[in-house]
C-alpha positions in Angstrom: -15.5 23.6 -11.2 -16.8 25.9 -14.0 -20.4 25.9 -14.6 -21.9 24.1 -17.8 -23.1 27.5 -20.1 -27.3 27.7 -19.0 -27.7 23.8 -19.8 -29.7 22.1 -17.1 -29.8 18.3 -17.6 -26.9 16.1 -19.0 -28.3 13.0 -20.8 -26.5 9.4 -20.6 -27.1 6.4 -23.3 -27.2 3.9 -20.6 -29.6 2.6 -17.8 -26.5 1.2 -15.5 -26.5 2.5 -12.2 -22.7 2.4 -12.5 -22.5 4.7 -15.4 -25.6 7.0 -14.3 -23.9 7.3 -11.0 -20.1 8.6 -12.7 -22.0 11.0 -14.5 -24.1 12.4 -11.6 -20.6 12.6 -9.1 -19.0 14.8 -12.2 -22.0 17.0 -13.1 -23.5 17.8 -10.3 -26.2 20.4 -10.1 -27.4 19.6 -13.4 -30.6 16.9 -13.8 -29.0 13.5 -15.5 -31.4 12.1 -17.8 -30.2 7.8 -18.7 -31.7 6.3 -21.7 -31.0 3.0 -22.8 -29.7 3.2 -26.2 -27.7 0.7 -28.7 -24.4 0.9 -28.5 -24.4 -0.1 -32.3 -21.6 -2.7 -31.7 -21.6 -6.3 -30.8 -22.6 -7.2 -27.2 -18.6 -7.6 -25.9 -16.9 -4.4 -28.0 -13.4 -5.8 -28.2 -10.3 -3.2 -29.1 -10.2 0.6 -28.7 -11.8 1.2 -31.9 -14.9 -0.7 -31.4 -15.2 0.2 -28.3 -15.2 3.6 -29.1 -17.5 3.1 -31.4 -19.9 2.1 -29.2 -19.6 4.9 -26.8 -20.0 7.4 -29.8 -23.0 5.7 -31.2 -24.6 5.9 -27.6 -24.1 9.7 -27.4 -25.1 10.3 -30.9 -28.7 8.5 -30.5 -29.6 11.2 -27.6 -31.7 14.5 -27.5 -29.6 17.4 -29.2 -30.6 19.4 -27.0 -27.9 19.3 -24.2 -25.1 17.8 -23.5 -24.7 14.3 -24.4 -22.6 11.3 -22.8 -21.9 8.1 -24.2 -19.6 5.5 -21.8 -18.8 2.0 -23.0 -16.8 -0.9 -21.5 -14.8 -3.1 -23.5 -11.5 -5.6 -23.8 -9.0 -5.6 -26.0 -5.9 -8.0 -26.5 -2.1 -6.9 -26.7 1.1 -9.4 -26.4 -1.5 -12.1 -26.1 -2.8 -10.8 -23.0 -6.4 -9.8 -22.3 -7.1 -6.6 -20.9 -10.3 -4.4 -19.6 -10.6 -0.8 -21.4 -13.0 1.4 -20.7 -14.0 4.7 -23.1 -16.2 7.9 -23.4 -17.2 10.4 -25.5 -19.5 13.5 -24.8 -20.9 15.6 -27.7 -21.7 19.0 -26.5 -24.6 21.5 -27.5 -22.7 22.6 -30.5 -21.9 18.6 -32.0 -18.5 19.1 -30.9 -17.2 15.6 -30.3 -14.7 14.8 -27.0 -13.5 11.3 -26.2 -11.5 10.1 -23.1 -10.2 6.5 -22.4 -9.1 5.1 -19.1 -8.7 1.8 -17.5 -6.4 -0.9 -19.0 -5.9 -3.8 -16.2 -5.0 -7.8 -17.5 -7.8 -10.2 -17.7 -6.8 -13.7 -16.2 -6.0 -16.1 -19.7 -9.4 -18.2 -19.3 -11.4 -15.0 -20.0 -9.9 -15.1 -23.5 -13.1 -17.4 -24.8 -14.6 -13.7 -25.0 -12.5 -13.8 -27.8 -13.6 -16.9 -29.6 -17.5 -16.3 -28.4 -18.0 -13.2 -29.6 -22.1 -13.7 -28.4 -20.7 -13.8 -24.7 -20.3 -10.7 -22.7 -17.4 -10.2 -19.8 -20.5 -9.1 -17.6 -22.0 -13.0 -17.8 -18.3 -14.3 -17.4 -17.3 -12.2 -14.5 -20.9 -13.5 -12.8 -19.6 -17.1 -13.6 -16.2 -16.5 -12.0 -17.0 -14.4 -9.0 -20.2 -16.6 -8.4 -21.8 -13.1 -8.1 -25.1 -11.7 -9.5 -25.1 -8.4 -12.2 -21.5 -7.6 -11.0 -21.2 -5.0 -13.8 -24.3 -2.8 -12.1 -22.0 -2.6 -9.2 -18.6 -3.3 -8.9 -17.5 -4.5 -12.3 -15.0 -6.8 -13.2 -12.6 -4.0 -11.9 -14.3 -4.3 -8.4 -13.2 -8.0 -8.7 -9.8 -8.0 -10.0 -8.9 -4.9 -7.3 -10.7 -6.3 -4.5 -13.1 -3.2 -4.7 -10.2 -0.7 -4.2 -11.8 0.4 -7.3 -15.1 0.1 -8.2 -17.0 0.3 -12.2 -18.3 3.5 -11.2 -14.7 5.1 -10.2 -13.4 3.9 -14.0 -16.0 5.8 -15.1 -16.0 8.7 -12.8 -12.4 9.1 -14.3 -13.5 9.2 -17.7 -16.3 11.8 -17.2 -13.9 14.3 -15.6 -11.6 13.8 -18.7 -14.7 14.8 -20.9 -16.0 17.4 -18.5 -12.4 19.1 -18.1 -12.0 19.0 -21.9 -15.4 20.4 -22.7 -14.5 23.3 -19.9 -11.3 23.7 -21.6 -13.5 24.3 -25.0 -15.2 26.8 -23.5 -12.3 29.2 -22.8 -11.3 27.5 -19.3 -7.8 28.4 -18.0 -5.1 27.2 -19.9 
């Protein structure tokens, strides 16, 4: 891969070892900085837009002074079924603004309270349901529903290599 311009660390607006991990597997060579920063939307971002939202307002709230990455999980509902999304944005050096979206897998129907609740997060549901303990620093409700073919890290792996290839791309990569 090409290198990032001089830039030596990479921050990331979140403290889950999930997320810190995706970002280290895509930028490697670089120091990863994770600061825990409010998303700026409400605890279970539902739809594209708010979550979206949330991973733009995580990136935004970071040091300016490299390269910054905001990832944020979220569910949204289409033809009455419930689905797990997952989004990213990174704003590079210059406030140029990149966004990526991935994962869209069905929810089983009961997890549509997240819906009426909207003070419960799919992280305390998915804890409930898999009789588990902080599922989403680890596998994630993905790990669950795939029996860990994929993992919360890999969703997010994906999404960083959408940001990183479009930022390299940017930069005057090959077309």
């Amino acid at each position: 891969m090409k290198e990032l311009k001089t830039m030596s660390k990479i921050y990331i607006g979140s403290k889950n070892p999930a997320k810190i991990a995706a970002v280290e597997e895509v930028f490697i060579n670089y120091s990863i900085i994770s600061q825990d920063v409010d998303s700026g939307v409400s605890c279970q971002p539902i739809g594209d837009e708010e979550t979206i939202q949330g991973a733009l307002n995580r990136a935004l709230k970071l040091p300016q002074d490299s390269i910054r990455i905001g990832l944020e999980g979220g569910i949204t509902l289409h033809n009455d079924t419930l689905y797990l999304i997952n989004w990213g944005v990174l704003v590079d050096e210059d406030d140029n603004i990149f966004y990526a979206g991935g994962t869209r897998i069905p929810l089983p129907d009961d997890f549509k309270v997240l819906l009426e609740n909207r003070k419960l997060e799919l992280a305390e549901l998915i804890d409930k349901y898999s009789n588990k303990t902080n599922v989403r620093s680890h596998e994630g409700a993905i790990g669950i529903f795939t029996c860990n073919v994929v993992q919360r890290k890999d969703i997010f792996v994906h999404i960083c290599k959408l940001l990183y290839g479009q930022y390299l791309y940017h930069q005057g990569g090959k077309k």
